[in-house]
mmCIF file of the C-alpha atoms, coordinates in Angstrom:
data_MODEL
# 
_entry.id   MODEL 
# 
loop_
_atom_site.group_PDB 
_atom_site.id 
_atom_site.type_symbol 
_atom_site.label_atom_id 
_atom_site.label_alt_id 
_atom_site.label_comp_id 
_atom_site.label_asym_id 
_atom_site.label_entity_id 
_atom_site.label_seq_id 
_atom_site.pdbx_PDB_ins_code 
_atom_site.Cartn_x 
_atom_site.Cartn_y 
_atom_site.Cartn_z 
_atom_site.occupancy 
_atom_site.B_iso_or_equiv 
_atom_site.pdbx_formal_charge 
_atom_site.auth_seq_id 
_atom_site.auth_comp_id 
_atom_site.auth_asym_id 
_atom_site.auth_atom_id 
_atom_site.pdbx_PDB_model_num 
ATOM 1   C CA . UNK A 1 1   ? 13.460  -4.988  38.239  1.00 0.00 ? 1   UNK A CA 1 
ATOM 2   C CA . UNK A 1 2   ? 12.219  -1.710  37.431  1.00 0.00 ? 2   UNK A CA 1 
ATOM 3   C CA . UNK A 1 3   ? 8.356   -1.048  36.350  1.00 0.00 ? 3   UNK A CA 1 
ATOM 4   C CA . UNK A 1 4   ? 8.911   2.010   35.243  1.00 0.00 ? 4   UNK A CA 1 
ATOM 5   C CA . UNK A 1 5   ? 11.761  0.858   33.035  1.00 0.00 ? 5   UNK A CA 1 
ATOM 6   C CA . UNK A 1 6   ? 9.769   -2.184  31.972  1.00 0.00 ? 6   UNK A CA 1 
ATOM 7   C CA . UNK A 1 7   ? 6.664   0.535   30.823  1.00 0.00 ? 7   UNK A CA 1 
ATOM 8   C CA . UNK A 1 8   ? 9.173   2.058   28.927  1.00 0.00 ? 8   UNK A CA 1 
ATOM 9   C CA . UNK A 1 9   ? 10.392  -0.770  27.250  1.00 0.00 ? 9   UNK A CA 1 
ATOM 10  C CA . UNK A 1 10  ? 7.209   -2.097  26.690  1.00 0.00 ? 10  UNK A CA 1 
ATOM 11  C CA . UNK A 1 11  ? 5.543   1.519   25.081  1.00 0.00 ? 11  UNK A CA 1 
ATOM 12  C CA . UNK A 1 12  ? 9.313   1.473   23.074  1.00 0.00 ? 12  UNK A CA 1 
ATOM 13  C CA . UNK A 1 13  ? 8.642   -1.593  21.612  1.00 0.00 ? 13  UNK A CA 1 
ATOM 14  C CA . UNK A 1 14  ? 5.645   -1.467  20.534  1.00 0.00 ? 14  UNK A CA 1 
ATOM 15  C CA . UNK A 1 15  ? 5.579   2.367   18.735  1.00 0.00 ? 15  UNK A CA 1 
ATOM 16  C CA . UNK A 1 16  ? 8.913   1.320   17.067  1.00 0.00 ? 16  UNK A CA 1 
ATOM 17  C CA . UNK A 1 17  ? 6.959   -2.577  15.602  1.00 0.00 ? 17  UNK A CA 1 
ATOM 18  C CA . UNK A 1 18  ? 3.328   -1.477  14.904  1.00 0.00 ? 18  UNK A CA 1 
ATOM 19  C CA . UNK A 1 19  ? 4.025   -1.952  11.456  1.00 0.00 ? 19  UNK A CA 1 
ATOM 20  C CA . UNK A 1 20  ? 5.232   -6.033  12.148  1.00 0.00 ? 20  UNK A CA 1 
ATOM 21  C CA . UNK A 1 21  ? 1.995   -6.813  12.896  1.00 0.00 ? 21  UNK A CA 1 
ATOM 22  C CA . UNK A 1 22  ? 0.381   -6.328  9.723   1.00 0.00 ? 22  UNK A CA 1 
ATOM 23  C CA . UNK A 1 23  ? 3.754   -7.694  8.119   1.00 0.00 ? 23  UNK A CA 1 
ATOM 24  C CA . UNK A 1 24  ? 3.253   -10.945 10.566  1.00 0.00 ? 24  UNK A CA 1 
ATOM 25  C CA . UNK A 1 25  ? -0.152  -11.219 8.949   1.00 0.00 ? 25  UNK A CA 1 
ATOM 26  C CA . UNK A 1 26  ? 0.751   -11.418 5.855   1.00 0.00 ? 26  UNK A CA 1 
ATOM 27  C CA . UNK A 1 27  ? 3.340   -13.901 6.902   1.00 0.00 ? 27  UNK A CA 1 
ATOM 28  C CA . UNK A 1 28  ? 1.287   -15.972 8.368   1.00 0.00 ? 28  UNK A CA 1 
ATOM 29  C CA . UNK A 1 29  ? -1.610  -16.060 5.574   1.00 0.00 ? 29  UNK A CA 1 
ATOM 30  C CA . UNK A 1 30  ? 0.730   -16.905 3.235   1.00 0.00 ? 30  UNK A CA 1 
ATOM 31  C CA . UNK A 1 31  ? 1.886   -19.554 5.229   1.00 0.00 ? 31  UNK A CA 1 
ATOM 32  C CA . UNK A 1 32  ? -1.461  -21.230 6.262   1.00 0.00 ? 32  UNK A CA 1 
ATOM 33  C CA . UNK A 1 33  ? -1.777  -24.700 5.011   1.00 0.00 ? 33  UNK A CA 1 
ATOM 34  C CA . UNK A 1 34  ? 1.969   -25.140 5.135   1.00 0.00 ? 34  UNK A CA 1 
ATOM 35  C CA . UNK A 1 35  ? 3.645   -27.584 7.717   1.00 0.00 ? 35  UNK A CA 1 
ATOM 36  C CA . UNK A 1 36  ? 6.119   -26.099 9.874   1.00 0.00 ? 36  UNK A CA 1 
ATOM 37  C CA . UNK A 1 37  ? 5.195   -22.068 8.356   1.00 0.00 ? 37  UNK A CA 1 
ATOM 38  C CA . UNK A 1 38  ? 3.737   -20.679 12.385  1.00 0.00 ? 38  UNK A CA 1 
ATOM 39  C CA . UNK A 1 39  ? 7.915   -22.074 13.695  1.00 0.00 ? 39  UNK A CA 1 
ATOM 40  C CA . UNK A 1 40  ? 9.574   -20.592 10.547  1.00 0.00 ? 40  UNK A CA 1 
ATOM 41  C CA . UNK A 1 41  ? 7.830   -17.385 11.388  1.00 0.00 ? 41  UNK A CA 1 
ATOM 42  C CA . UNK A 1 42  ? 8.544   -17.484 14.649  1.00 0.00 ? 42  UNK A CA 1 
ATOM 43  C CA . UNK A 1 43  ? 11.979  -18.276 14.352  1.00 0.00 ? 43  UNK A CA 1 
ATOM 44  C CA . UNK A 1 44  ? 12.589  -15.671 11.516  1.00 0.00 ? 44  UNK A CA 1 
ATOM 45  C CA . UNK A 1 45  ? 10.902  -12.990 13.691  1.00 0.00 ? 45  UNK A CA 1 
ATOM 46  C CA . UNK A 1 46  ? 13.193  -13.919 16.401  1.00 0.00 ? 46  UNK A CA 1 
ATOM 47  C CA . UNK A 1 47  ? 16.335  -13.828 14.406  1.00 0.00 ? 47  UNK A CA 1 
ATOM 48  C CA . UNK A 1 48  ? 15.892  -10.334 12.569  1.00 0.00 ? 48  UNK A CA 1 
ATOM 49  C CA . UNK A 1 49  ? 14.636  -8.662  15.698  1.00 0.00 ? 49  UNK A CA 1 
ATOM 50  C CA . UNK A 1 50  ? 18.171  -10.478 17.247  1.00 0.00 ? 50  UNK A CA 1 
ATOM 51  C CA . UNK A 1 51  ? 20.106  -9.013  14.507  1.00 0.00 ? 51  UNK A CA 1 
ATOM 52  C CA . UNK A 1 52  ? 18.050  -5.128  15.313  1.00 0.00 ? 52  UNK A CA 1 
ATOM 53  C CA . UNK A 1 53  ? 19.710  -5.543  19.207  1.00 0.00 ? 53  UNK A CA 1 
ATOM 54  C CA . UNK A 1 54  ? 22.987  -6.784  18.345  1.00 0.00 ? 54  UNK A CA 1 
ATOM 55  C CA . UNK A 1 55  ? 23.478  -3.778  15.908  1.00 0.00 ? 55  UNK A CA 1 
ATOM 56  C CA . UNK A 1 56  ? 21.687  -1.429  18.300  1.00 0.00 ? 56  UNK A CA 1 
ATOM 57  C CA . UNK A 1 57  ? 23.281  -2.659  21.506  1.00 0.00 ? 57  UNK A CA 1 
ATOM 58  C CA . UNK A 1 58  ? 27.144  -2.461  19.885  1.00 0.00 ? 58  UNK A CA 1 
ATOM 59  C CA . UNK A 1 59  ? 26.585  0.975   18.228  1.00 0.00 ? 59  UNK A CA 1 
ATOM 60  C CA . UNK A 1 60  ? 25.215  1.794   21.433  1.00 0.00 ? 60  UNK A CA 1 
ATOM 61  C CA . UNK A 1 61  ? 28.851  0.312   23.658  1.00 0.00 ? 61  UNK A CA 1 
ATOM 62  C CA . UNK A 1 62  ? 30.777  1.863   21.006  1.00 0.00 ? 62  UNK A CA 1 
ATOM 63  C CA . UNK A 1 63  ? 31.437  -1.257  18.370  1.00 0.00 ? 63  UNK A CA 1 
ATOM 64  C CA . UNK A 1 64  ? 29.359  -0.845  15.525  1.00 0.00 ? 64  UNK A CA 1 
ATOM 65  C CA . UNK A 1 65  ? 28.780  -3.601  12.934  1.00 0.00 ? 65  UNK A CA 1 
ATOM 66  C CA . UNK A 1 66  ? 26.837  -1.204  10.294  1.00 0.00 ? 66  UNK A CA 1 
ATOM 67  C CA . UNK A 1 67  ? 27.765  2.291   9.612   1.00 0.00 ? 67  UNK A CA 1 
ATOM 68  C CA . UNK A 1 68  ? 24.759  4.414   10.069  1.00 0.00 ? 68  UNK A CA 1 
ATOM 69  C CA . UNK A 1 69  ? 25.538  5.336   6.667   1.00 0.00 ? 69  UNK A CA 1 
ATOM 70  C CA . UNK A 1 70  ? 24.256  1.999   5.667   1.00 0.00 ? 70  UNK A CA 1 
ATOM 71  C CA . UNK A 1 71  ? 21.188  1.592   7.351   1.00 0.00 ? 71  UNK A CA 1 
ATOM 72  C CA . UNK A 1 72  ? 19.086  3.051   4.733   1.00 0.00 ? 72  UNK A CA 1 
ATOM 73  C CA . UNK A 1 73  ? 19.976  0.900   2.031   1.00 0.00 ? 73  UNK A CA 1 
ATOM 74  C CA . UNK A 1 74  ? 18.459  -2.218  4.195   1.00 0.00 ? 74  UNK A CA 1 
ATOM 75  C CA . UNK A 1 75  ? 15.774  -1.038  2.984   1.00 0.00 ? 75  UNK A CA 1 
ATOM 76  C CA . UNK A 1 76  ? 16.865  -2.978  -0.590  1.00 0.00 ? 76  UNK A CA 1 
ATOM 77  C CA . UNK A 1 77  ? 16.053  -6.138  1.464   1.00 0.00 ? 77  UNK A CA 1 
ATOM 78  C CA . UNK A 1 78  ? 12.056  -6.246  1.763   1.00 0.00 ? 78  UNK A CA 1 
ATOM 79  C CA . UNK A 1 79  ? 12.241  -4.366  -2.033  1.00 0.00 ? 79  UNK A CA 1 
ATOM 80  C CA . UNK A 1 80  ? 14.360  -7.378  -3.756  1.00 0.00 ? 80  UNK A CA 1 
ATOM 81  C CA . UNK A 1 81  ? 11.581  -9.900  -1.677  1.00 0.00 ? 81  UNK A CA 1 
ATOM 82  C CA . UNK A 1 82  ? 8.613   -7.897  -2.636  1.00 0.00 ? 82  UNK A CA 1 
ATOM 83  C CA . UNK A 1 83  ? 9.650   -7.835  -6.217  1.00 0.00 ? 83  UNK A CA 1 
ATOM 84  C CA . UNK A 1 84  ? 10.212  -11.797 -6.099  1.00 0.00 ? 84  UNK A CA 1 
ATOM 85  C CA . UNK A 1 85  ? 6.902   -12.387 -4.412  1.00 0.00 ? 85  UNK A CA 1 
ATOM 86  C CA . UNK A 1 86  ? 5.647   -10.242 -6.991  1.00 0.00 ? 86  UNK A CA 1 
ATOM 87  C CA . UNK A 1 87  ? 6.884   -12.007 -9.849  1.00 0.00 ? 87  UNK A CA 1 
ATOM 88  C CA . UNK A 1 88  ? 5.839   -14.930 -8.279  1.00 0.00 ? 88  UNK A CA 1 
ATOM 89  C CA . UNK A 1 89  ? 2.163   -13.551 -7.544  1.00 0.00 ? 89  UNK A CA 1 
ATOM 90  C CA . UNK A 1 90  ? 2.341   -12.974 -11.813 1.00 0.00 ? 90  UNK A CA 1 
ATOM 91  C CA . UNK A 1 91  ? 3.405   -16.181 -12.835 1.00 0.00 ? 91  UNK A CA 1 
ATOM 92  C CA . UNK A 1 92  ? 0.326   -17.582 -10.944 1.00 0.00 ? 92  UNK A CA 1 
ATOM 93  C CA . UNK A 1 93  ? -2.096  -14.986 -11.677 1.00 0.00 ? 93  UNK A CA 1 
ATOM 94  C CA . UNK A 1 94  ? -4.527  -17.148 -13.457 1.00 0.00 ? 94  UNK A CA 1 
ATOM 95  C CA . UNK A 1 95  ? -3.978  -20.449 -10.573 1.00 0.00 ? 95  UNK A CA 1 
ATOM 96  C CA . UNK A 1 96  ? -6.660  -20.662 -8.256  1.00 0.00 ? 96  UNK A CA 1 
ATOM 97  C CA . UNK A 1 97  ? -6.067  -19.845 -4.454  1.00 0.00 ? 97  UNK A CA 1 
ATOM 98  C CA . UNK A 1 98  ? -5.856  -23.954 -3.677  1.00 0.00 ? 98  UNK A CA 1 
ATOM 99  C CA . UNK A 1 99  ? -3.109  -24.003 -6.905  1.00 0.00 ? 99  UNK A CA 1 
ATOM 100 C CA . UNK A 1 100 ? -0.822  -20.905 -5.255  1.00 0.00 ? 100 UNK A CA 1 
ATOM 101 C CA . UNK A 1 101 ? -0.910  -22.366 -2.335  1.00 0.00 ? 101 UNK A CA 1 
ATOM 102 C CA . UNK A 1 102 ? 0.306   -25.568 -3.697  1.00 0.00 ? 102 UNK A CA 1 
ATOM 103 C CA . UNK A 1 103 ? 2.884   -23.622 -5.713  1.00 0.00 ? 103 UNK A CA 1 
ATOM 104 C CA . UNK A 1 104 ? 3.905   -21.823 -2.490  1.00 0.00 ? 104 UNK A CA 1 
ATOM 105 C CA . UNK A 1 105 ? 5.972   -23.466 0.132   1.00 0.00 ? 105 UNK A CA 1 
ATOM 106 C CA . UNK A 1 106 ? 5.135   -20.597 2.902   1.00 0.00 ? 106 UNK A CA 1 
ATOM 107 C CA . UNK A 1 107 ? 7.636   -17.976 3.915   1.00 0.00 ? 107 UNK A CA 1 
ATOM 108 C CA . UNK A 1 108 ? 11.265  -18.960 4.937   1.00 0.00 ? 108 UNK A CA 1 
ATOM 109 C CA . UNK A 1 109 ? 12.878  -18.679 8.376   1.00 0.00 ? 109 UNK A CA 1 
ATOM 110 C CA . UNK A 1 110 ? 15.562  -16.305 6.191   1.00 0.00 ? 110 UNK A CA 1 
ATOM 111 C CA . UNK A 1 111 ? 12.849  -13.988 4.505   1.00 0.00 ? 111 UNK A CA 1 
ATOM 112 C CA . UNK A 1 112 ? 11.010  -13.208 7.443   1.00 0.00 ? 112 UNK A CA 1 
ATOM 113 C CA . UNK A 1 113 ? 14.294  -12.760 9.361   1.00 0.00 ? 113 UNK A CA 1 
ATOM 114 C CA . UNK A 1 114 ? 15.633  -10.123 6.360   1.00 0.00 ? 114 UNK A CA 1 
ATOM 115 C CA . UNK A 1 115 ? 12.354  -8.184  6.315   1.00 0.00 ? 115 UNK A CA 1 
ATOM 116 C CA . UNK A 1 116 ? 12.377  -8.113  10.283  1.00 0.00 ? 116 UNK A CA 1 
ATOM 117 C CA . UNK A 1 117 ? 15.820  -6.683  10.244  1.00 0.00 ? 117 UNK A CA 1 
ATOM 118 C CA . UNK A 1 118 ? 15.537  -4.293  7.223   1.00 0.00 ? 118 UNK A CA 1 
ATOM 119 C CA . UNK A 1 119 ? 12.242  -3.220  8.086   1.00 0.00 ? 119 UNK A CA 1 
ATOM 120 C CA . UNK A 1 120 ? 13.796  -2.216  11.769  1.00 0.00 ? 120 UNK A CA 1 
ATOM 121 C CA . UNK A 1 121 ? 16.948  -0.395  10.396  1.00 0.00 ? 121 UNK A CA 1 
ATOM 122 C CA . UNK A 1 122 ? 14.572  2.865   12.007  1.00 0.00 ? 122 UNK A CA 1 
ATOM 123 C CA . UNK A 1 123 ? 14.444  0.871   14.989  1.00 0.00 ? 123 UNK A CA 1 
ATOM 124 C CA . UNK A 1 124 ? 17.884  0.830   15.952  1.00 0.00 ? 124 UNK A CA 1 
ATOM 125 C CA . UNK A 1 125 ? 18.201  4.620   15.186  1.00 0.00 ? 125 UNK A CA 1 
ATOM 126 C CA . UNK A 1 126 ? 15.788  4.988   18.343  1.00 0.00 ? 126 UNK A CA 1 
ATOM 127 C CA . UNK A 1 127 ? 17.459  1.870   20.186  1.00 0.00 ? 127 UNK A CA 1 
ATOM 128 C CA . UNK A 1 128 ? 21.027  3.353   19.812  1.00 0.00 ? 128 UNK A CA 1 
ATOM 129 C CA . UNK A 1 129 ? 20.678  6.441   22.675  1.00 0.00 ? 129 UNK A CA 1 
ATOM 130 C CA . UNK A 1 130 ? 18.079  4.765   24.704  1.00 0.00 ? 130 UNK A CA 1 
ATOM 131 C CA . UNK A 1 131 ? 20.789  1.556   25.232  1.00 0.00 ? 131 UNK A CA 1 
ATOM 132 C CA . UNK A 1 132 ? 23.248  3.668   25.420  1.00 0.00 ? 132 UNK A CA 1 
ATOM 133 C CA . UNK A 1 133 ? 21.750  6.158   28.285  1.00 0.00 ? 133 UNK A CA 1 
ATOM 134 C CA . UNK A 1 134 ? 20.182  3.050   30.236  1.00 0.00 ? 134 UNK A CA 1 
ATOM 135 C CA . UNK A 1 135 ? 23.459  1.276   31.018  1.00 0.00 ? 135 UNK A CA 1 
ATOM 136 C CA . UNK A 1 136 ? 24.569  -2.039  30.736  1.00 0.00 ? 136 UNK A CA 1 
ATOM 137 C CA . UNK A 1 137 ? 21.741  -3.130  33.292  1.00 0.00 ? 137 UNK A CA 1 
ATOM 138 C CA . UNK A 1 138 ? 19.382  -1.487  31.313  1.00 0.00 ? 138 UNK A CA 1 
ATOM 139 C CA . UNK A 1 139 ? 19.646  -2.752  28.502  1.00 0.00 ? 139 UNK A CA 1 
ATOM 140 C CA . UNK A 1 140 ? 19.351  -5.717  29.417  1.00 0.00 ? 140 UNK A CA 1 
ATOM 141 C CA . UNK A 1 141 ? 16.018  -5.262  31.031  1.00 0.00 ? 141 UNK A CA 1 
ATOM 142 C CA . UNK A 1 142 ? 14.902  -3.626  27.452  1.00 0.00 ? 142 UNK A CA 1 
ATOM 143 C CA . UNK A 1 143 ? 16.272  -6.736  25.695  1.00 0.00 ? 143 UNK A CA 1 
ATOM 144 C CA . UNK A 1 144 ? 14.329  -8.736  27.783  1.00 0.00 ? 144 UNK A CA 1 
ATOM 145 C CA . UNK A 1 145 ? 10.881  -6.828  27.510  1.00 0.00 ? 145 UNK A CA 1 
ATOM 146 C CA . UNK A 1 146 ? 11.698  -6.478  23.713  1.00 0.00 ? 146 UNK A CA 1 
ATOM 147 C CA . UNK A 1 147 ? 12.263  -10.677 23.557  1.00 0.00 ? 147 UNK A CA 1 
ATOM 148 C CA . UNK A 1 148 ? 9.089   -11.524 25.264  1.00 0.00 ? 148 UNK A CA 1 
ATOM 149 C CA . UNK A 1 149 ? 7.306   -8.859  23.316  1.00 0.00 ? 149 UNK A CA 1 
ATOM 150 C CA . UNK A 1 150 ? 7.937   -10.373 20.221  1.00 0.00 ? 150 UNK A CA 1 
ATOM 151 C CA . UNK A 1 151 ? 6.140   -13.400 21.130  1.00 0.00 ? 151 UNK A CA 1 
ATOM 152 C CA . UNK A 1 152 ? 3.349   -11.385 21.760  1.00 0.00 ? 152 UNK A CA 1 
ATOM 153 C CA . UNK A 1 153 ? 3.539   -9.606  17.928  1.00 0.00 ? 153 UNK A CA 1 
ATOM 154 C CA . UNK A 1 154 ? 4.081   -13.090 16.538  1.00 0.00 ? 154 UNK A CA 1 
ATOM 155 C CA . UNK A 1 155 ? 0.713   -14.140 18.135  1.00 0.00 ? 155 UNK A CA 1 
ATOM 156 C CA . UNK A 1 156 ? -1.196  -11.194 17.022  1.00 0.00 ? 156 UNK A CA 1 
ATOM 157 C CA . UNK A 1 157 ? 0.191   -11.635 13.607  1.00 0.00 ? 157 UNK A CA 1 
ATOM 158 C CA . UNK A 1 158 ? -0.995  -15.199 13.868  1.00 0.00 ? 158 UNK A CA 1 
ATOM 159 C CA . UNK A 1 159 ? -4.262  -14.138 15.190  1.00 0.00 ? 159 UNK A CA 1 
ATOM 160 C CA . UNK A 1 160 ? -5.426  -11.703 12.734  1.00 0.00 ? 160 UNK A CA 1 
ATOM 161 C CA . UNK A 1 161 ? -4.505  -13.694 9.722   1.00 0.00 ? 161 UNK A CA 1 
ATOM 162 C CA . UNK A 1 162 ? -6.814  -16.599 11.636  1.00 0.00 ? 162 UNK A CA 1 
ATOM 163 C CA . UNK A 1 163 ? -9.674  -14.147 12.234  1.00 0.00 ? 163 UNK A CA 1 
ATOM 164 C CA . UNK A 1 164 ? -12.396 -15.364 9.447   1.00 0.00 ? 164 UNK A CA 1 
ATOM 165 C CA . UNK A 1 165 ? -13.029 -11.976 7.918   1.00 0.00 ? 165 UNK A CA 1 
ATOM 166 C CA . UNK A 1 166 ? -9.412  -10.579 7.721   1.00 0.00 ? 166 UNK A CA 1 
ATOM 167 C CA . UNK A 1 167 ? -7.812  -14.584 6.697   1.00 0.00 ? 167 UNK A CA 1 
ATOM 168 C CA . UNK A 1 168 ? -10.671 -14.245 3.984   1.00 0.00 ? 168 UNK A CA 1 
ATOM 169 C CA . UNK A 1 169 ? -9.319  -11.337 2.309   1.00 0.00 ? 169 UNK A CA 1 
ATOM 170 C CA . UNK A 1 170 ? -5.531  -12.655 3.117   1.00 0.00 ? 170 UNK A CA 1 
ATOM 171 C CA . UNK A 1 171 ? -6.465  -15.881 1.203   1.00 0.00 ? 171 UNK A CA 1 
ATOM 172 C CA . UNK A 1 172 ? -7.774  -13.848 -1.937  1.00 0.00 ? 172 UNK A CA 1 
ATOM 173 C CA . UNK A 1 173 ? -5.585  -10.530 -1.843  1.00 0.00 ? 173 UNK A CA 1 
ATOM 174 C CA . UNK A 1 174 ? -2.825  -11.657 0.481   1.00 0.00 ? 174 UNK A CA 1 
ATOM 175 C CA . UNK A 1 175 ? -0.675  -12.949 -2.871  1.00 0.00 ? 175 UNK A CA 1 
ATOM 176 C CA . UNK A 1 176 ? -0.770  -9.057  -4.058  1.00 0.00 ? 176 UNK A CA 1 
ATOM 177 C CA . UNK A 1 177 ? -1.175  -7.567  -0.671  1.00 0.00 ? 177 UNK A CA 1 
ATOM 178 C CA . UNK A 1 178 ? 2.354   -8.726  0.326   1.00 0.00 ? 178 UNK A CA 1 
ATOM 179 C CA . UNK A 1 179 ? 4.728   -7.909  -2.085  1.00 0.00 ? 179 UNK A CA 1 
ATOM 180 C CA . UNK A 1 180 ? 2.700   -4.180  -2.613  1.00 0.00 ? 180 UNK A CA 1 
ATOM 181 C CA . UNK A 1 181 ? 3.592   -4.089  1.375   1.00 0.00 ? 181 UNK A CA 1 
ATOM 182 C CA . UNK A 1 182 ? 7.138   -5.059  0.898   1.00 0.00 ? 182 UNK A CA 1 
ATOM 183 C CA . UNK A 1 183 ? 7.802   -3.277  -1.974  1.00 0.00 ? 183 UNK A CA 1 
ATOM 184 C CA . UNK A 1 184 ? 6.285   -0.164  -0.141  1.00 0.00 ? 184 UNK A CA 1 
ATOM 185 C CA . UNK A 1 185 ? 8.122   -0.476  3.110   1.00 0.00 ? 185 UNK A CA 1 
ATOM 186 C CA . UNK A 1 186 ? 11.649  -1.079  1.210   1.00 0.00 ? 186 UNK A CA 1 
ATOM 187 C CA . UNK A 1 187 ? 10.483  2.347   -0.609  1.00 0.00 ? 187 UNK A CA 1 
ATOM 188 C CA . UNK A 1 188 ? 10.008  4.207   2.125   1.00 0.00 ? 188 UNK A CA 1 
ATOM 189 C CA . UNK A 1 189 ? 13.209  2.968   4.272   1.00 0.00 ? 189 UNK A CA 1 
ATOM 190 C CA . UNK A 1 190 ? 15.362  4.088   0.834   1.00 0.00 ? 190 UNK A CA 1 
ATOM 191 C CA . UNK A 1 191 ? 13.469  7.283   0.651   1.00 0.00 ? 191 UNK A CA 1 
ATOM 192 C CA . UNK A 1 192 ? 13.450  8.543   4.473   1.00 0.00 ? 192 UNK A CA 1 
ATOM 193 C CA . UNK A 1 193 ? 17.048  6.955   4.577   1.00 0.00 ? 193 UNK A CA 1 
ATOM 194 C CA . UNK A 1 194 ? 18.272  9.110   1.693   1.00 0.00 ? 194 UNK A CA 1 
ATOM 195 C CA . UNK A 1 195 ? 19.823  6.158   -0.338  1.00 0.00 ? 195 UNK A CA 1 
ATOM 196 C CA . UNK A 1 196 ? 20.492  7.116   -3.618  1.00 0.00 ? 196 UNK A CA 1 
ATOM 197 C CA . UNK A 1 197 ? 19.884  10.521  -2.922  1.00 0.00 ? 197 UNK A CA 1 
ATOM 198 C CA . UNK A 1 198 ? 16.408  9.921   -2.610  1.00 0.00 ? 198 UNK A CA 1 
# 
């Protein structure tokens, strides 16, 4: 194998998911306490990220799966979540942080999986030409780097929302802080898509 290809795949990755890792956090907070939340995280990361190099990779060999045309309006994803976890973050505004977490079952495989994916519709933008200029070979080498990579952004996610100061504020704020971040990024993949005009 290639290191410079391997570099490149590694610098790709992580300038197009910088913004996972606070998502991860989030994530994770919100599923601290919960059984089974760190492999429904994991598993969710996994399967968006998937979904980003099956979309990439065939757009890339000519068979496309979502019209580029589209891509922007993934960005209604994390927005319908962020509003849900906001209403949900209302409903439970007066519970204390033991009595959310009791009301909250942790994030879903599913959610994380459709905020991965939505949140990387900019991501496959960038993955499209690179895939398509590496080769079959390639690609597969980026795929690789990109698969093992997000085992290393599912750990940082994990460890940040573990470090004592940061999981302090997650456990008070993290109930607001996540749909404002969802809400935001959904926002800004409609308005730098051009959805609606936008």
């Amino acid at each position: 194998m290639n290191v410079g290809i391997i570099g490149q795949a590694a610098g790709l990755f992580a300038v197009t998911n910088i913004d996972d890792i606070l998502v991860l956090a989030l994530f994770f907070a919100r599923g601290t306490g919960h059984k089974g939340a760190a492999r429904r995280i994991t598993v969710g990361q996994y399967l968006g990220f998937l979904a980003i190099l099956v979309v990439a990779g065939a757009a890339a060999f000519g068979a496309t799966f979502l019209p580029e045309a589209a891509i922007p309006y993934l960005g209604l994803l994390p927005l319908a979540l962020g509003i849900r976890a906001g209403v949900r973050a209302w409903r439970h505004r007066h519970d204390s942080a033991d009595e959310r977490a009791a009301s909250d079952h942790g994030p879903a495989s599913l959610e994380v999986a459709a905020v991965t994916f939505a949140n990387g519709g900019d991501n496959i933008g960038v993955y499209v030409p690179v895939f398509a200029t590496a080769g079959a070979a390639g690609t597969s080498v980026y795929v690789l780097v990109f698969l093992v990579l997000v085992a290393v952004w599912v750990a940082a996610g994990r460890y940040f929302a573990t470090r004592r100061a940061i999981a302090t504020v997650l456990s008070r704020w993290g109930h607001v802080v996540l749909p404002v971040v969802l809400i935001g990024i959904g926002l800004l993949i409609l308005v730098e898509g051009g959805a609606f005009g936008l």
